[in-house]
mmCIF file of the N, C-alpha and C atoms, coordinates in Angstrom:
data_MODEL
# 
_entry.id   MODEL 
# 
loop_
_atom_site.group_PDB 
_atom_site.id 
_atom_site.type_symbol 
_atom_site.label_atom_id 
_atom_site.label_alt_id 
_atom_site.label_comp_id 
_atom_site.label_asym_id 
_atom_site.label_entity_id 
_atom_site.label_seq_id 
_atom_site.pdbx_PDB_ins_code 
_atom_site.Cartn_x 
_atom_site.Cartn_y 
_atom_site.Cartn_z 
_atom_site.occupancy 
_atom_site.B_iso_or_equiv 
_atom_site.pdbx_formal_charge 
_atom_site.auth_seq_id 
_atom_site.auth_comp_id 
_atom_site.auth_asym_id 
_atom_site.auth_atom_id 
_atom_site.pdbx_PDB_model_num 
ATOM 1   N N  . UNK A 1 1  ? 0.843   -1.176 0.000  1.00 0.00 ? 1  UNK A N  1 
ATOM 2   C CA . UNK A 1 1  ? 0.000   0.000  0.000  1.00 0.00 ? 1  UNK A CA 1 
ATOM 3   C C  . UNK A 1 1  ? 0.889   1.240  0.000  1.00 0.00 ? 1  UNK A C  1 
ATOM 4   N N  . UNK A 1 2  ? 0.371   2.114  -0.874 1.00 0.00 ? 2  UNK A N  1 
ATOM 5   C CA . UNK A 1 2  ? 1.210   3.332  -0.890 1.00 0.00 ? 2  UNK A CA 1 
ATOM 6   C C  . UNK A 1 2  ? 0.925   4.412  0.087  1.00 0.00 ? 2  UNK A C  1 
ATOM 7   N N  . UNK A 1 3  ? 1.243   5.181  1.196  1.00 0.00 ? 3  UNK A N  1 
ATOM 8   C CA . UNK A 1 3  ? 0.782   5.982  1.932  1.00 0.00 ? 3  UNK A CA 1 
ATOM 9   C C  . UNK A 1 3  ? 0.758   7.557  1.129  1.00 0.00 ? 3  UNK A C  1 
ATOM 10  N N  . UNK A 1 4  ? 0.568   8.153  1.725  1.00 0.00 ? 4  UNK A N  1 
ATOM 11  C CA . UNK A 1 4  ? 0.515   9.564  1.113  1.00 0.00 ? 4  UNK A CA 1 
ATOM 12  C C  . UNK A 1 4  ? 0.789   10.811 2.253  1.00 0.00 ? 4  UNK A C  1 
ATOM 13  N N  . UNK A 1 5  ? 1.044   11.607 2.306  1.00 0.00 ? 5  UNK A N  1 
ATOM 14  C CA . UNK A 1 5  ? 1.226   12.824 3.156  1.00 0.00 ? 5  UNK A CA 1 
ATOM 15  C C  . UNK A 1 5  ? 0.631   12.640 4.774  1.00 0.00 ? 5  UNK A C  1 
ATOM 16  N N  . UNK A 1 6  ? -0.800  12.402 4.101  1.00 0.00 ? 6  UNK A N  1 
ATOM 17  C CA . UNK A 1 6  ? -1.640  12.676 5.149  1.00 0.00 ? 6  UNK A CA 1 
ATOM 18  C C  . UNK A 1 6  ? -1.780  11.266 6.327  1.00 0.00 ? 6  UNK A C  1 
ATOM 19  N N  . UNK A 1 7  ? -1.078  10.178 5.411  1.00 0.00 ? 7  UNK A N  1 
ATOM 20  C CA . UNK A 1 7  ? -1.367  9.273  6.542  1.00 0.00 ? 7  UNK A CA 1 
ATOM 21  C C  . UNK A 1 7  ? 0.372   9.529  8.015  1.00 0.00 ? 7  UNK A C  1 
ATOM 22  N N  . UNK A 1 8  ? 1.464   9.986  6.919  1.00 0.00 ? 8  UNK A N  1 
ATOM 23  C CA . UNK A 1 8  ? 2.656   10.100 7.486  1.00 0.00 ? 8  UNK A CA 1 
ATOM 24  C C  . UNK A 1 8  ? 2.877   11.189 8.683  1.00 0.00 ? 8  UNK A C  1 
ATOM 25  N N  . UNK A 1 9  ? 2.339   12.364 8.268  1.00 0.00 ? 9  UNK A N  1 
ATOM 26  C CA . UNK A 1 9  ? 2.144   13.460 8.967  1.00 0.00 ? 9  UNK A CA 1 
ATOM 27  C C  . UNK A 1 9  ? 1.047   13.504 10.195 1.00 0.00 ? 9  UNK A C  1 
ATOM 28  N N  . UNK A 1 10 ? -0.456  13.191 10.002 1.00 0.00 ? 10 UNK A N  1 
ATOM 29  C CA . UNK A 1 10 ? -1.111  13.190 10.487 1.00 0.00 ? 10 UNK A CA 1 
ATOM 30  C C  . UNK A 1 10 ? -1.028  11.649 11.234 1.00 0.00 ? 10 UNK A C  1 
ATOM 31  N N  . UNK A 1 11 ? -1.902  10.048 10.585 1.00 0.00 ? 11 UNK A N  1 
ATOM 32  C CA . UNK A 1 11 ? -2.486  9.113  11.358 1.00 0.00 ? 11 UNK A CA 1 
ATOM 33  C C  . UNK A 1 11 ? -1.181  8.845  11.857 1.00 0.00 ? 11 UNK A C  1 
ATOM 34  N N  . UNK A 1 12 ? -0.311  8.559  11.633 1.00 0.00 ? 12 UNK A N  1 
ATOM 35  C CA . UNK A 1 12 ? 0.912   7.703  12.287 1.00 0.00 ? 12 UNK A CA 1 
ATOM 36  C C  . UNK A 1 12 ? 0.629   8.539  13.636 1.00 0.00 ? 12 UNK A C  1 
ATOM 37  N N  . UNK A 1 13 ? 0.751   9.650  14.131 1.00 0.00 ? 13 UNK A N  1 
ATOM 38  C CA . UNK A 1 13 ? 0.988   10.295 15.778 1.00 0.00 ? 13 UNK A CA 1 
ATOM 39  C C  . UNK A 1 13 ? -0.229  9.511  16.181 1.00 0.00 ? 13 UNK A C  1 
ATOM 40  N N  . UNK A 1 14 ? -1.690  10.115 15.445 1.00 0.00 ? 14 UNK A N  1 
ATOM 41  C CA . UNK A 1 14 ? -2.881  8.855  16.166 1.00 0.00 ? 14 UNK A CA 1 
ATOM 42  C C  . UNK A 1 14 ? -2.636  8.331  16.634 1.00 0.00 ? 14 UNK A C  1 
ATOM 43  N N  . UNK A 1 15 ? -2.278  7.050  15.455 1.00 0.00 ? 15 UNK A N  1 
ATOM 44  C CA . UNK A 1 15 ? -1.999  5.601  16.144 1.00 0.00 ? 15 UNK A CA 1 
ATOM 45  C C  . UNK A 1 15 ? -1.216  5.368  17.458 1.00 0.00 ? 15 UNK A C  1 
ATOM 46  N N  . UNK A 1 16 ? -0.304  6.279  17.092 1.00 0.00 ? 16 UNK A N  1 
ATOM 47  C CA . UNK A 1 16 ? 0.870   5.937  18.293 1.00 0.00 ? 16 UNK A CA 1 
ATOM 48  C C  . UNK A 1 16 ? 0.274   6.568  19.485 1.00 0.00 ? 16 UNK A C  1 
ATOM 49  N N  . UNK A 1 17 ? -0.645  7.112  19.796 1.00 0.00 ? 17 UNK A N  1 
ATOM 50  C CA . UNK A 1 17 ? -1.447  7.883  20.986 1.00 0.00 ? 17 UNK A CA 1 
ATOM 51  C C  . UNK A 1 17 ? -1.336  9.327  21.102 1.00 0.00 ? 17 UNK A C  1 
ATOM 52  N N  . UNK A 1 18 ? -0.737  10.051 20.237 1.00 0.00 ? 18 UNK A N  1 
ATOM 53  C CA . UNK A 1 18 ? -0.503  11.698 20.651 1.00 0.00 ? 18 UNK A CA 1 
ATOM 54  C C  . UNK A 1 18 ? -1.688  12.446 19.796 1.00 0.00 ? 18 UNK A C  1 
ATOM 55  N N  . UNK A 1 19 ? -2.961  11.553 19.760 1.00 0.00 ? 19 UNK A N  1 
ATOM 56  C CA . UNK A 1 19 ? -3.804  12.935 19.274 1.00 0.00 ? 19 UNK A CA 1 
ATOM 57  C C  . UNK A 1 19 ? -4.263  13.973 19.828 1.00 0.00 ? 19 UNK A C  1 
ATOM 58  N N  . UNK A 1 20 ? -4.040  13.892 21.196 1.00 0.00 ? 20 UNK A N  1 
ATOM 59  C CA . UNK A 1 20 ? -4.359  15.081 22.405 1.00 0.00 ? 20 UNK A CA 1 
ATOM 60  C C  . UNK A 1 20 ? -2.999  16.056 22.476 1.00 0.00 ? 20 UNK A C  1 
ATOM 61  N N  . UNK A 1 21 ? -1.881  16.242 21.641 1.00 0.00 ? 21 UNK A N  1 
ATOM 62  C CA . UNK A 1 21 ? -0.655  16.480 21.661 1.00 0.00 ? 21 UNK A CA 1 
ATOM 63  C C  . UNK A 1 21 ? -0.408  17.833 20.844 1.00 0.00 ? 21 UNK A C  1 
ATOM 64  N N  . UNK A 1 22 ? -0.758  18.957 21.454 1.00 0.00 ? 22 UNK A N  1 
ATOM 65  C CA . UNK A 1 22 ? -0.479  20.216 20.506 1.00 0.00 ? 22 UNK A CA 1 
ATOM 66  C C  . UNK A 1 22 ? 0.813   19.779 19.378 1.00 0.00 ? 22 UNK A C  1 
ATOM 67  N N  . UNK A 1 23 ? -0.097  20.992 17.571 1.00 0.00 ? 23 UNK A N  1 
ATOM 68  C CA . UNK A 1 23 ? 1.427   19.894 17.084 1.00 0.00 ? 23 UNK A CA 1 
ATOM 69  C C  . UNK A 1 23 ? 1.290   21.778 16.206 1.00 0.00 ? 23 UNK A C  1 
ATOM 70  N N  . UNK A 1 24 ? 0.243   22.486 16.157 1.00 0.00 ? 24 UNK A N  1 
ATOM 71  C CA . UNK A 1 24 ? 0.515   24.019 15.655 1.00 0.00 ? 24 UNK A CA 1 
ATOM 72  C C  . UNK A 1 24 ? -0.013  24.921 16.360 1.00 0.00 ? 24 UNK A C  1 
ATOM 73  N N  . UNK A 1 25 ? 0.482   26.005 16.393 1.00 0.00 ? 25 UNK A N  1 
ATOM 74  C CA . UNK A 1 25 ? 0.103   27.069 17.000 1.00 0.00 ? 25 UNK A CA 1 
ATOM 75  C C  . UNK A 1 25 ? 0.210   28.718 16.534 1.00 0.00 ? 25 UNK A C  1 
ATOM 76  N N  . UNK A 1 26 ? -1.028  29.415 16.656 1.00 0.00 ? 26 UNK A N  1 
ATOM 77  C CA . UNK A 1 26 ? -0.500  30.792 16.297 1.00 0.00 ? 26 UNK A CA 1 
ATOM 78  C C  . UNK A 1 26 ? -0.815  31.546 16.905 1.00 0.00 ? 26 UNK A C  1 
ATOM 79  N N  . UNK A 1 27 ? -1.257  32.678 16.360 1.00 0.00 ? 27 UNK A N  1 
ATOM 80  C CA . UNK A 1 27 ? -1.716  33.791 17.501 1.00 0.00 ? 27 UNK A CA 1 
ATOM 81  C C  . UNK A 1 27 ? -3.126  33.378 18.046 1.00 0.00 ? 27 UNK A C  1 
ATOM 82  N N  . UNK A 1 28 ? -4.034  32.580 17.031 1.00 0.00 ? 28 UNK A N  1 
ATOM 83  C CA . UNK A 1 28 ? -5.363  32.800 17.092 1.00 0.00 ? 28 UNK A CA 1 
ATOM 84  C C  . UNK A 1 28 ? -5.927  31.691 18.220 1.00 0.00 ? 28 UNK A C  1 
ATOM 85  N N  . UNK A 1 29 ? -5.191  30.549 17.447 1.00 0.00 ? 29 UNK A N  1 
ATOM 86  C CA . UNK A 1 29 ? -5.245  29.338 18.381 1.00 0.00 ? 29 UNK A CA 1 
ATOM 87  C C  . UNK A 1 29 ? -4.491  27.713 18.019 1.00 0.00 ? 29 UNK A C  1 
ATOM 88  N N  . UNK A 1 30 ? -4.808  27.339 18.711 1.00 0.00 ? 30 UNK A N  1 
ATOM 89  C CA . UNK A 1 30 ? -3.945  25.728 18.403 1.00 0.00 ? 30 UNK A CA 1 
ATOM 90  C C  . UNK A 1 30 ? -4.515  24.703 18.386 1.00 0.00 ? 30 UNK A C  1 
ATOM 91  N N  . UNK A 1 31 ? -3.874  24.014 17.779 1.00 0.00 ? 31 UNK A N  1 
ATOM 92  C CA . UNK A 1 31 ? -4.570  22.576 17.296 1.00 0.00 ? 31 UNK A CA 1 
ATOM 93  C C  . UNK A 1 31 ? -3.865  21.177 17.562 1.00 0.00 ? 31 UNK A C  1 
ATOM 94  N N  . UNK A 1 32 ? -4.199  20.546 17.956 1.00 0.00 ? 32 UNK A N  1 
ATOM 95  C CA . UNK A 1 32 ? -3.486  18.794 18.255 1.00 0.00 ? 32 UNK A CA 1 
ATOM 96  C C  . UNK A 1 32 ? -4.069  18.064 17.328 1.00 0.00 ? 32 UNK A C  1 
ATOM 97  N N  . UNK A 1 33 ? -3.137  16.826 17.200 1.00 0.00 ? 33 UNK A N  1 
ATOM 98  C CA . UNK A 1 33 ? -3.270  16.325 15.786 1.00 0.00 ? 33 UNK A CA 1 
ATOM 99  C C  . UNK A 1 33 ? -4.631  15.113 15.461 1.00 0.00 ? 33 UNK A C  1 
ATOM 100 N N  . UNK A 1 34 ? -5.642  15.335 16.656 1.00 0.00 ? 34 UNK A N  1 
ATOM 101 C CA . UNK A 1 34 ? -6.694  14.796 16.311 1.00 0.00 ? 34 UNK A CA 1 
ATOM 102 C C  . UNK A 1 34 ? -7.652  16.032 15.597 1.00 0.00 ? 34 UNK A C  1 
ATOM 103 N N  . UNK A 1 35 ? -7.836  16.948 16.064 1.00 0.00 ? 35 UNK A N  1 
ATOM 104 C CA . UNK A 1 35 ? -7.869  18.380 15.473 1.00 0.00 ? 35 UNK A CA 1 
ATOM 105 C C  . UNK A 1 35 ? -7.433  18.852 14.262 1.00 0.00 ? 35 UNK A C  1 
ATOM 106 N N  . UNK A 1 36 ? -6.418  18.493 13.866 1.00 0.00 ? 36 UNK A N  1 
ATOM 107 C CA . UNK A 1 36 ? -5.578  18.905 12.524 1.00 0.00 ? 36 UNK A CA 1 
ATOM 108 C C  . UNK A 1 36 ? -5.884  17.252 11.782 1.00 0.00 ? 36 UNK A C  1 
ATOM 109 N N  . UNK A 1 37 ? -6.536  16.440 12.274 1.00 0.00 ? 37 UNK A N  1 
ATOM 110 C CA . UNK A 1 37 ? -7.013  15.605 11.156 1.00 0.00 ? 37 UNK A CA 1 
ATOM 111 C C  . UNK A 1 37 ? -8.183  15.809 10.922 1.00 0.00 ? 37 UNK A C  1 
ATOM 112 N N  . UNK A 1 38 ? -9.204  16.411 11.724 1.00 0.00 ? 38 UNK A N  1 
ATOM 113 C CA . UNK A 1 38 ? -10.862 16.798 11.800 1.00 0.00 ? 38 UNK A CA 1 
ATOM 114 C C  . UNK A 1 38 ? -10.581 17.846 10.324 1.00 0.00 ? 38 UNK A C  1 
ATOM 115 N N  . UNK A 1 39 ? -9.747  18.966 10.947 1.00 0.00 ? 39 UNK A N  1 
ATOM 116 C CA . UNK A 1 39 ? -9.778  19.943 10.011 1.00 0.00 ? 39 UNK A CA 1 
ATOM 117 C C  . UNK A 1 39 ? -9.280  19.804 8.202  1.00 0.00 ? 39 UNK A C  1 
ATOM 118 N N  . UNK A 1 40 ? -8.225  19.101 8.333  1.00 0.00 ? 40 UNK A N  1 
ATOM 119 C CA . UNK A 1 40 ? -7.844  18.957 7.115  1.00 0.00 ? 40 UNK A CA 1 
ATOM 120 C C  . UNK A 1 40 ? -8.807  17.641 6.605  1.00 0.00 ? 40 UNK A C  1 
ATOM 121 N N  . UNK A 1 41 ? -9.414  16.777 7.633  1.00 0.00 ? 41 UNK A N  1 
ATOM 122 C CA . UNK A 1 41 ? -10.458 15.872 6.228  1.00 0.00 ? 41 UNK A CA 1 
ATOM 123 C C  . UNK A 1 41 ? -11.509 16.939 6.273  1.00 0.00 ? 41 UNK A C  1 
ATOM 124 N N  . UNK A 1 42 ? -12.221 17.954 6.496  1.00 0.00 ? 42 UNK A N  1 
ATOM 125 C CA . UNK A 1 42 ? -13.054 18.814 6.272  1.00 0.00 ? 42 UNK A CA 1 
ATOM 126 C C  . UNK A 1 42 ? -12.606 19.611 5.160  1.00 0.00 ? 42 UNK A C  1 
ATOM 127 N N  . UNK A 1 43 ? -11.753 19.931 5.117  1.00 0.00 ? 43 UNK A N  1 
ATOM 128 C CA . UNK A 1 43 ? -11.175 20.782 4.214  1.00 0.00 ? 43 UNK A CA 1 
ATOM 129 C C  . UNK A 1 43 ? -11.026 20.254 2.652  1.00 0.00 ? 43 UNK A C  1 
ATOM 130 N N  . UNK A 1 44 ? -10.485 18.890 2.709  1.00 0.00 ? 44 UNK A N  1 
ATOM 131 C CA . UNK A 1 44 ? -10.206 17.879 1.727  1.00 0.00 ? 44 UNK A CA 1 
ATOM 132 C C  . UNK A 1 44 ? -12.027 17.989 0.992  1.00 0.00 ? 44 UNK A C  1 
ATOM 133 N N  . UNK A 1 45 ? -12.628 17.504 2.067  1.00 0.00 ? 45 UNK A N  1 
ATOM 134 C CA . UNK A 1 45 ? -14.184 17.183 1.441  1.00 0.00 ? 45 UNK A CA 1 
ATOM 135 C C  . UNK A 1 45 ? -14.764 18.119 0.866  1.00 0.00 ? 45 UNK A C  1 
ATOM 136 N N  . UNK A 1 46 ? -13.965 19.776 1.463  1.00 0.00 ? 46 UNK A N  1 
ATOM 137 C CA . UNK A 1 46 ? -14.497 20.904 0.973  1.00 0.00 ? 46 UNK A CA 1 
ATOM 138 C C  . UNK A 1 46 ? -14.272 20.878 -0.592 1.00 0.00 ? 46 UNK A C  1 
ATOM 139 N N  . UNK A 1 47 ? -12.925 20.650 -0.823 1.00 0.00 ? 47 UNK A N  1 
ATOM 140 C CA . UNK A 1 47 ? -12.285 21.206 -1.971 1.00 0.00 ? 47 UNK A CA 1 
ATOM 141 C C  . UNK A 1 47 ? -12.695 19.746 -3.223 1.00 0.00 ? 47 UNK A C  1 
ATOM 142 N N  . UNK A 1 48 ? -13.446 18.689 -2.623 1.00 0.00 ? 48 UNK A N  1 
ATOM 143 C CA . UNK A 1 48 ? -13.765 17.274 -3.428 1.00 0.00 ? 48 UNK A CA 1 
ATOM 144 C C  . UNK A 1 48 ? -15.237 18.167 -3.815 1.00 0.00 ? 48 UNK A C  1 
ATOM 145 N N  . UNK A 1 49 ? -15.815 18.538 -3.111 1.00 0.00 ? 49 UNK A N  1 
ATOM 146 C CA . UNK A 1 49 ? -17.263 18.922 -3.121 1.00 0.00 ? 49 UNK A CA 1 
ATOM 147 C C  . UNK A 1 49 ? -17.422 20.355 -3.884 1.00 0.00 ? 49 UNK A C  1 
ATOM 148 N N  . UNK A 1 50 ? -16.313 20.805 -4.283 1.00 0.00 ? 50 UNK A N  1 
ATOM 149 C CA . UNK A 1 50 ? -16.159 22.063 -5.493 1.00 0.00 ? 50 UNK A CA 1 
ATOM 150 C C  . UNK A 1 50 ? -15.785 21.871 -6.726 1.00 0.00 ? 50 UNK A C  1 
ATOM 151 N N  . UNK A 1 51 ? -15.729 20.611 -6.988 1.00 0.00 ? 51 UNK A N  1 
ATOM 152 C CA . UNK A 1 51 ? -15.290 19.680 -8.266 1.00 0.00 ? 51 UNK A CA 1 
ATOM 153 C C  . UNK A 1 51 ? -13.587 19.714 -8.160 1.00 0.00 ? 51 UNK A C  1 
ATOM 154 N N  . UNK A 1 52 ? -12.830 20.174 -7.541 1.00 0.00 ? 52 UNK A N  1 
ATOM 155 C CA . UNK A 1 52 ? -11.554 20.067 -6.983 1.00 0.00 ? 52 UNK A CA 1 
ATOM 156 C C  . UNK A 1 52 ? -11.179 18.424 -7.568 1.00 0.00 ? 52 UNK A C  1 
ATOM 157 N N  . UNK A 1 53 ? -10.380 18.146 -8.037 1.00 0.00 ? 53 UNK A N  1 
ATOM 158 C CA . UNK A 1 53 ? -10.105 16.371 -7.856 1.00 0.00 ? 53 UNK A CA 1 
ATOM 159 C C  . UNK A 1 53 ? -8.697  16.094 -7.584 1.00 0.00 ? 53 UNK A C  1 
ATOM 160 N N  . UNK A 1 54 ? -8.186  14.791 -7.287 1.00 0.00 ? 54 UNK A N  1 
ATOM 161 C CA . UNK A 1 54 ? -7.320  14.633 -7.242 1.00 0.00 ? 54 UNK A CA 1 
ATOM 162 C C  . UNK A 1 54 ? -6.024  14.983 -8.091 1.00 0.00 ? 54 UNK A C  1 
ATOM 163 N N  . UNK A 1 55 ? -5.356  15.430 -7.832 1.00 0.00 ? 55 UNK A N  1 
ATOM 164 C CA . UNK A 1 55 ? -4.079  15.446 -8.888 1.00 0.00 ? 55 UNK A CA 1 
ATOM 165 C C  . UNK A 1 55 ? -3.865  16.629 -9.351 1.00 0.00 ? 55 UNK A C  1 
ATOM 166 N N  . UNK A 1 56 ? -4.989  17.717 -9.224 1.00 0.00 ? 56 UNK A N  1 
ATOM 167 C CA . UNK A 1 56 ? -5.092  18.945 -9.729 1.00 0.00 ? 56 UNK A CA 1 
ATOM 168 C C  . UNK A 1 56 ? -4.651  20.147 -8.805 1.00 0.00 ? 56 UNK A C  1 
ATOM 169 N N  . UNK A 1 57 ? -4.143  20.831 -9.501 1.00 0.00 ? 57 UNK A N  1 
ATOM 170 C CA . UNK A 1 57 ? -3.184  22.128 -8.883 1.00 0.00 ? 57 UNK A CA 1 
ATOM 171 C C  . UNK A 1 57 ? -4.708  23.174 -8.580 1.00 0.00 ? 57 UNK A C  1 
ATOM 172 N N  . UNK A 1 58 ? -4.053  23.776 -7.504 1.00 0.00 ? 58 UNK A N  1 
ATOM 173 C CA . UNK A 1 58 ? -4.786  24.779 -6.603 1.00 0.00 ? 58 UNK A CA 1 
ATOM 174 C C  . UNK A 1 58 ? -3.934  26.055 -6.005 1.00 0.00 ? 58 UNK A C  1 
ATOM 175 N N  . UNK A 1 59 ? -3.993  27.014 -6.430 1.00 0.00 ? 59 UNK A N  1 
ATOM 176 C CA . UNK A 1 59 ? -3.377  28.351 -5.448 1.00 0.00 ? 59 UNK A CA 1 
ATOM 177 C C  . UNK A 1 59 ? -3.536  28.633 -4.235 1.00 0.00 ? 59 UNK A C  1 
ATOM 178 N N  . UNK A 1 60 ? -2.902  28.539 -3.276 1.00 0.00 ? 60 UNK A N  1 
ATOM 179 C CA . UNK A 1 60 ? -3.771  28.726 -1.750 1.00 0.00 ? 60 UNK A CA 1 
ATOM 180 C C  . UNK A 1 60 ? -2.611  30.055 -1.344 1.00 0.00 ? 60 UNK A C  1 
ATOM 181 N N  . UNK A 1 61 ? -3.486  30.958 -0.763 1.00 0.00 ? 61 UNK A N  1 
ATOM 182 C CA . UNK A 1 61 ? -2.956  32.176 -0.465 1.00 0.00 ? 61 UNK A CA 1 
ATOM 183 C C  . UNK A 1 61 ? -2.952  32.159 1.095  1.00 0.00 ? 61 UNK A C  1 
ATOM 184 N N  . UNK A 1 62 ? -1.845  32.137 2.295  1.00 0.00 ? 62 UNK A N  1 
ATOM 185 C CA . UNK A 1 62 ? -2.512  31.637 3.542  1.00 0.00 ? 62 UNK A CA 1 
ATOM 186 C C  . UNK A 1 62 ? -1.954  32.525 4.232  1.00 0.00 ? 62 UNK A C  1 
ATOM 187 N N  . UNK A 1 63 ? -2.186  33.133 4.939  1.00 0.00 ? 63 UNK A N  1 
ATOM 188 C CA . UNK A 1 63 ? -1.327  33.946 6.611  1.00 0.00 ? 63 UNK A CA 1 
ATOM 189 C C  . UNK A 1 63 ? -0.767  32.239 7.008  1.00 0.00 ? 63 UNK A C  1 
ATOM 190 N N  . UNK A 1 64 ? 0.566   33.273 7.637  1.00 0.00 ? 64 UNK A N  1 
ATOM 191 C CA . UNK A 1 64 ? 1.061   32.002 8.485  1.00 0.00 ? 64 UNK A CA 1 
ATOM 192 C C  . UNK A 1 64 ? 0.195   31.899 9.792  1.00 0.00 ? 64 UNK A C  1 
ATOM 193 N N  . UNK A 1 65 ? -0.279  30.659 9.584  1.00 0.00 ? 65 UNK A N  1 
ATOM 194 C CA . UNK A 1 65 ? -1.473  30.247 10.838 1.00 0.00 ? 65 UNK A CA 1 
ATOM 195 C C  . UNK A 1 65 ? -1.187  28.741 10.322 1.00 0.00 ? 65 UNK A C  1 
ATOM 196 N N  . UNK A 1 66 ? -2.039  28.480 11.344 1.00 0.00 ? 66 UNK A N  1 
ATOM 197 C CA . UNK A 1 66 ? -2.648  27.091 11.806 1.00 0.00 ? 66 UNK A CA 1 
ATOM 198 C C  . UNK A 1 66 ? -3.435  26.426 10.408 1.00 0.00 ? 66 UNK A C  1 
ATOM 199 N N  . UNK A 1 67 ? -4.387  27.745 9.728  1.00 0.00 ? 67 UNK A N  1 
ATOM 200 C CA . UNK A 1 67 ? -4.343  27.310 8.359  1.00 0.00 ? 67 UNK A CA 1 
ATOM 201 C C  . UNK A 1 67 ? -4.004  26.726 7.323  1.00 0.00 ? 67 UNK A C  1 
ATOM 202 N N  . UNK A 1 68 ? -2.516  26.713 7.075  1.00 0.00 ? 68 UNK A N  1 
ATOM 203 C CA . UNK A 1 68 ? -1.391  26.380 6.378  1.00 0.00 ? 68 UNK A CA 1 
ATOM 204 C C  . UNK A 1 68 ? -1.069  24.724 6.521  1.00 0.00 ? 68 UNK A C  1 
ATOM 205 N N  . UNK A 1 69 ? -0.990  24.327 7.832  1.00 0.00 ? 69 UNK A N  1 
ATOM 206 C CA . UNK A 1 69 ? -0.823  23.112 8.096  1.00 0.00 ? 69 UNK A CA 1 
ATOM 207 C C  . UNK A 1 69 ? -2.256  22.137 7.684  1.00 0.00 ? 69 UNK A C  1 
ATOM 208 N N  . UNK A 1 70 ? -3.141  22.705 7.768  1.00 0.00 ? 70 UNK A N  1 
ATOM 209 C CA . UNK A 1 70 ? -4.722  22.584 7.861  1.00 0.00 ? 70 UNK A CA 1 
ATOM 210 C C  . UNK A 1 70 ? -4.616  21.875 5.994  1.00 0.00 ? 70 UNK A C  1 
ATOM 211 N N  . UNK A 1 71 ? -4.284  23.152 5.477  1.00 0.00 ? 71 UNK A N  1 
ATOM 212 C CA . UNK A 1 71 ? -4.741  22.992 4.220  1.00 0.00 ? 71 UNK A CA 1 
ATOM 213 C C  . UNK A 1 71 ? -3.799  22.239 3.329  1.00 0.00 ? 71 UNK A C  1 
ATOM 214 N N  . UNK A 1 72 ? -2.822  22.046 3.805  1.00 0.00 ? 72 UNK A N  1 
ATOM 215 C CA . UNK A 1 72 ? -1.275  21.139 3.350  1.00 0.00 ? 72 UNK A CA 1 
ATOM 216 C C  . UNK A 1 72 ? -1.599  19.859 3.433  1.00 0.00 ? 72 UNK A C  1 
# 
């Protein structure tokens, strides 16, 4: 099986138990990586549900925030 970004970055800490584990932070607020997987599969579904598809290039314009990691 081939993994991809999101399982390396994000599920691997899951699994291993640190989803209660601050992993970004900015001015506004912070997120642990059960949080930063809520957000980025929301985000994913956002951008599937705008005809967005796989493989296809996207411009993302971001303040450095919590965003950035979100949408990566």
């Amino acid at each position: 099986m081939t993994e991809n970004a999101f399982a390396w970055f994000i599920d691997r800490h899951l699994a291993e138990g640190r989803g209660a584990r601050p992993v970004f932070h900015d001015a506004w607020r912070a997120v642990d990586y059960a949080g930063l997987r809520a957000e980025a599969s929301r985000f994913g579904t956002a951008l599937l549900g705008s005809g967005i598809r796989r493989e296809q290039r996207i411009v993302l314009i971001l303040q450095d925030s919590v965003d950035f990691p979100v949408a990566f």
